[in-house]
N, C-alpha and C positions, 0 to 999 in steps of 0.2 A: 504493500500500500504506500501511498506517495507520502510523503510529509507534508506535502504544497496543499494543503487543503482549503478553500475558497470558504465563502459565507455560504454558499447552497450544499457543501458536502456537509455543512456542519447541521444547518436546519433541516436540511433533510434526513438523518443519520438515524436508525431505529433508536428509542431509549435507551432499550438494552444495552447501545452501545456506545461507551464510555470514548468522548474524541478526545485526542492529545492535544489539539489543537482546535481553540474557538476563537479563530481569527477571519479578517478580513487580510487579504494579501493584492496588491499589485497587479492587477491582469492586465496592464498596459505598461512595461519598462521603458519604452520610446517616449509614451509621453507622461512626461515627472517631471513640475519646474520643482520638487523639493523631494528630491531622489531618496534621502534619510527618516524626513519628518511624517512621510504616511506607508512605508515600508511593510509595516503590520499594525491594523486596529483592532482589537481586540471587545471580540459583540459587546463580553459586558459590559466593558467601557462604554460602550457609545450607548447604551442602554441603561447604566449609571448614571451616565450625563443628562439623558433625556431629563431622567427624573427628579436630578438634584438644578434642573432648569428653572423653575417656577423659585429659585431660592437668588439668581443671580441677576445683574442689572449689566446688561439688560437680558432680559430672560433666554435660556438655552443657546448664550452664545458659544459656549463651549462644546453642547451636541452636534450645533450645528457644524461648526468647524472640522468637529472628527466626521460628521456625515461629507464634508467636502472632500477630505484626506481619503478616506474611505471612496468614495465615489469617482476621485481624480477628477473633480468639479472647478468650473471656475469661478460661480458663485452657488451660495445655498441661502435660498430667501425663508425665511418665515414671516407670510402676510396677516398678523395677526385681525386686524381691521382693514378689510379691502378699502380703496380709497373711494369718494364719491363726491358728486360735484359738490358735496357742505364739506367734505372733510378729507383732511389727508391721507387717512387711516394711520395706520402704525404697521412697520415692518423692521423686521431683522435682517442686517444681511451678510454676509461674512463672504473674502474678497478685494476681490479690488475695484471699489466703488467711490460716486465723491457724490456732493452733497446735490448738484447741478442736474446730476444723473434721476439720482431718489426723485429730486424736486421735479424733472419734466417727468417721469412715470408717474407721481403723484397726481398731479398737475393736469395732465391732456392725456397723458398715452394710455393710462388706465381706460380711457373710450374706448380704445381701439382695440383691447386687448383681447382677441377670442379663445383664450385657455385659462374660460372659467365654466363654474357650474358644474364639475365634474363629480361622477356617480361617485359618493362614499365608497372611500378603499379604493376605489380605482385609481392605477399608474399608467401615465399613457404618456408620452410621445407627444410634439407638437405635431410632426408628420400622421402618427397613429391617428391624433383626432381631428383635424382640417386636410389633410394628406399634402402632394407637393405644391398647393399653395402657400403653403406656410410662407415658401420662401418668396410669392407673390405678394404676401400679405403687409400694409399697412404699417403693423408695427415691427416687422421684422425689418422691412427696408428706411424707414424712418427713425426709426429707435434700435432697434436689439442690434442692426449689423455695426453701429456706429460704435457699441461699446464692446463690440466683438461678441458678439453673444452667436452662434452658429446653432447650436443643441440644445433643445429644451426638454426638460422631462420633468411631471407634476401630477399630485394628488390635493385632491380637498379634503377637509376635515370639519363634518357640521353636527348638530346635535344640541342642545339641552344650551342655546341661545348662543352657541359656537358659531360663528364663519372665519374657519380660517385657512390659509393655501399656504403648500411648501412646491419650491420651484426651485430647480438644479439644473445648472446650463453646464455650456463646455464650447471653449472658441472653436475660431473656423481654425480647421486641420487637425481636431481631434476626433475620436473616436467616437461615432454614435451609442448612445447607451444602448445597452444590452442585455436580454431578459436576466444576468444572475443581477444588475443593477437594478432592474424594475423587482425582483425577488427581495433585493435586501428595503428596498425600501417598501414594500408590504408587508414586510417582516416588523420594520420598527413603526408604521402607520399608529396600531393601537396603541403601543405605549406613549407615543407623541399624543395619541388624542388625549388618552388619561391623563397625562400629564399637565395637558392644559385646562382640562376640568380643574385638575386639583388648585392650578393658578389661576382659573377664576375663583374657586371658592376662598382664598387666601386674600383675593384683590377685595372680594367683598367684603371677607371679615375686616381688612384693613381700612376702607372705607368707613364702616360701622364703627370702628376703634377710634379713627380720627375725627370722626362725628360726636363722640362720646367724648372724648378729651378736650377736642375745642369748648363743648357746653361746658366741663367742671370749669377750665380755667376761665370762662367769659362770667361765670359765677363766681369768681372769685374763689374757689377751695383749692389750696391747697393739696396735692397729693404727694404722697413716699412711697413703693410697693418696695414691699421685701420679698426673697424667695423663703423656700423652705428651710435656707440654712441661716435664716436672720442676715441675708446680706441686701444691702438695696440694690435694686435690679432697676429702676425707674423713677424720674421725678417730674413734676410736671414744671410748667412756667411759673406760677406764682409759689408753690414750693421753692425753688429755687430762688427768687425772690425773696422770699422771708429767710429762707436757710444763711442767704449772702448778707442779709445786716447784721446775721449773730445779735441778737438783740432778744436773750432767754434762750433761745436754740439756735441747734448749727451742726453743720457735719462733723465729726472726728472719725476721720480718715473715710471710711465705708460705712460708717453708723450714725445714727443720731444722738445726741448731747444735749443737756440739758445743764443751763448755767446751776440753777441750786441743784443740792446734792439731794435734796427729798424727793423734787419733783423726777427728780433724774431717776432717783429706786421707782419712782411710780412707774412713769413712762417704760423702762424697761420689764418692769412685771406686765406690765399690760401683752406687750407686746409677745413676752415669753408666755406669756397665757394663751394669748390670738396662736400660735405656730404648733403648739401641743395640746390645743383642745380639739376638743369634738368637733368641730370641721375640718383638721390635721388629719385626725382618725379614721375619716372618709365611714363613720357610720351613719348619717343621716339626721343627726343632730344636728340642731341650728346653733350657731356661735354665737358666742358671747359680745355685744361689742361695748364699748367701754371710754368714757370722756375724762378728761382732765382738762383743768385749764393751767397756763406754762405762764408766772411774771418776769416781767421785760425790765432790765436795769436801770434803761432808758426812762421809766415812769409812766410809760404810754399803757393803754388796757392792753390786759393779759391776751394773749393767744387761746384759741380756744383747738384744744386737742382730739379726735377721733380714733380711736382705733377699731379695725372691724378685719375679720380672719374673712380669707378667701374660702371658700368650699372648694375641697378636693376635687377634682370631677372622677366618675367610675373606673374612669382608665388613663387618667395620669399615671404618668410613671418619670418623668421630669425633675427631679427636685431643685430645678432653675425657675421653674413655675412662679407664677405670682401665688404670691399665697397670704401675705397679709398687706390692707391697705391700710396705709395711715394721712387722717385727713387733717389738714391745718387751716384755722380761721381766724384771720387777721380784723377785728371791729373796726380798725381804724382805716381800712383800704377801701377805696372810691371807685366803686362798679363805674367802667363804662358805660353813660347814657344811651341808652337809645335814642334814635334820631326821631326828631317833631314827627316827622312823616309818619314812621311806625306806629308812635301812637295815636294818632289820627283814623290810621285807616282800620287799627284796632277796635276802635272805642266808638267811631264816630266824631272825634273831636274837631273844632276848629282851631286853627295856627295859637292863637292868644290861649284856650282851654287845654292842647297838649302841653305849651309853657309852664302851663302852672300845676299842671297836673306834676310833671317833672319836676316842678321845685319841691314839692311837699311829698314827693316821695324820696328827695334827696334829705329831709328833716327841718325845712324850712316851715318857720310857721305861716300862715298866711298871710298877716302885715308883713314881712320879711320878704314872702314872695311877692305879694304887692310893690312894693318898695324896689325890687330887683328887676319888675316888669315898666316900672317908670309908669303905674296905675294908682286910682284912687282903690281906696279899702273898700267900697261899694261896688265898685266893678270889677274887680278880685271877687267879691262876694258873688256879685249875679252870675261870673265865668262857673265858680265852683257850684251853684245848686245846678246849672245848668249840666256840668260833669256829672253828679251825682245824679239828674235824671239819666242819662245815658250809662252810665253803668248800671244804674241800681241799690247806688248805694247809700246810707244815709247820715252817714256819719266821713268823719277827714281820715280817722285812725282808720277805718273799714276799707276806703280808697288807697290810703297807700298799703295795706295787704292787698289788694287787689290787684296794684302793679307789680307787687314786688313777686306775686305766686302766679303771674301772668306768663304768657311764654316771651314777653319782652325781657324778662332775666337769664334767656338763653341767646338772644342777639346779637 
């Protein structure tokens, strides 16, 4: 038996029968601009790479690369968003390409492009699916020959709100692709598609995550997350904030510090409590969560302190995990206002009654806010009953709860 074993003697190979070799090798030595560097690719590899793609920026440039080396390609596209006349789309590409090239593909030549819409799983050939028009066609003699592009060979990949296409060329005087290259690349199709599931569902959670971060800190809280081993893993903006004036707490080194030595034993039982309690435990108890408030040297009001343990999930196995969050609340920090407009189209207000509505939830009394609006006390007053019929409310203290548990304190 040969040594020289290709990617189809290995996929193809009974189970039974254990290969020495699961490589990709060479089937063209004449044509190699990098005679060393794609010599032997090794499936797993490029089948590793797939997967650890949806981790890299920009995503699977490294599969793609071993898919080029592998293929003796002279580019390998990943079209994650085909482009349309609103949008660029997004694409990968690995090669020798410049930004002029992307831009007129993006730009115009995507109209002309007729190697799209291809049947899932299918590998074809630009010849295979227009035949020798290809080289009649539009964008071959307009675009693809100018950048040397001779061979074209591509599959789609659609599904569960996917559209996405991989496209693998080869200049003029190279070798046309050939069924073991249309083999390897149906080979690695589904792990590409899974792959890119998995990097939507990551992009989504990431989405959701920055959705949820921007609200704490436009709230003003504070946040620390610790892992499982008491070390912090995460801090947010106004955390760091308040950590950097050292003013009652502060980081030392990887931890948090607390200027007096009482408050200090508190805050660290708290914490050793939140990381070995019942939601550490992962039995279905609910955590304990637990306050303190931290004084400032400065003289300024106290911090007010949160702690609250993460809940295990069923199959964590992680111990990098977030697992206890701890919240910080500064009294003396000045939410950014919402804009007049917001409140307005909120409430129904007019320009003068979002005014004033926004001073007296900023803790202005009404002469004060009168006085800031360059208004008489009487016309502050009739703005305010007039707020209070539009929201409903009947009292000043009732109205600025109103703003302040409104969704304009996520804005």
């Amino acid at each position: 038996m040969s040594a020289k074993l290709d990617a189809l003697d290995v996929i193809e190979r009974p189970v039974t029968e254990r290969p020495v070799v699961t490589s990709i090798r060479s089937r063209f030595p004449a044509y190699d601009d990098e005679p060393e560097a794609a010599e032997i690719v090794p499936l797993d590899r490029l089948i590793g790479a797939i997967y650890e793609g949806p981790m890299e920026s920009p995503p699977w440039q490294s599969a793609l690369q071993l898919m080029r080396e592998a293929l003796r390609a002279g580019h390998v596209t990943l079209i994650l968003r085909p482009p349309t006349s609103d949008s660029a789309g997004i694409m990968i590409n690995t090669g020798k390409t410049t930004m002029e090239g992307m831009e007129s593909y993006s730009n115009r030549f995507f109209a002309l492009d007729p190697f799209v819409r291809l049947k899932e799983g299918e590998v074809v050939t630009a010849e295979e699916l227009i035949g020798r028009q290809w080289l009649e066609s539009p964008i071959y003699k307009e675009y693809m020959r100018s950048i040397d592009v001779r061979h074209l060979l591509g599959a789609d990949i659609s599904g569960d709100g996917v559209e996405c296409r991989l496209r693998v060329t080869r200049p003029h005087g190279a070798p046309e692709f050939s069924a073991q290259d249309k083999m390897l690349c149906r080979t690695l199709l589904p792990h590409l598609k899974r792959s890119i599931q998995l990097h939507t569902r990551i992009d989504f959670l990431e989405c959701e995550r920055q959705l949820f971060a921007g609200a704490v800190n436009r709230m003003l809280l504070g946040l620390v997350i610790f892992d499982q081993n008491g070390t912090i893993i995460e801090t947010n903006q106004e955390a760091k904030r308040i950590l950097a004036e050292k003013d009652g707490i502060r980081l030392f080194g990887n931890a948090l510090g607390v200027d007096s030595s009482t408050e200090s034993r508190e805050l660290q039982s708290m914490i050793r409590h939140a990381l070995t309690g019942p939601c550490a435990a992962n039995n279905g108890a609910p955590g304990i969560v637990e306050a303190m408030s931290v004084s400032r040297p400065s003289g300024r009001a106290k911090l007010g302190v949160l702690v609250r343990p993460i809940p295990l999930g069923q199959w964590s196995e992680s111990k990098q995990r977030p697992a206890v969050a701890v919240f910080l609340r500064d009294p003396e920090s000045n939410a950014a206002q919402p804009s007049n407009e917001l409140l307005r189209k909120l409430f129904g207000l007019t320009r003068m009654e979002a005014s004033l509505a926004m001073l007296l939830a900023e803790g202005f009394t009404l002469d004060e806010a009168a006085e800031k609006m360059d208004v008489r006390r009487n016309t502050a007053r009739t703005h305010l009953r007039s707020i209070f019929c539009k929201t409903g409310v009947t009292r000043q203290t009732m109205l600025v709860r109103l703003l302040l548990n409104s969704v304009i304190s996520v804005s």
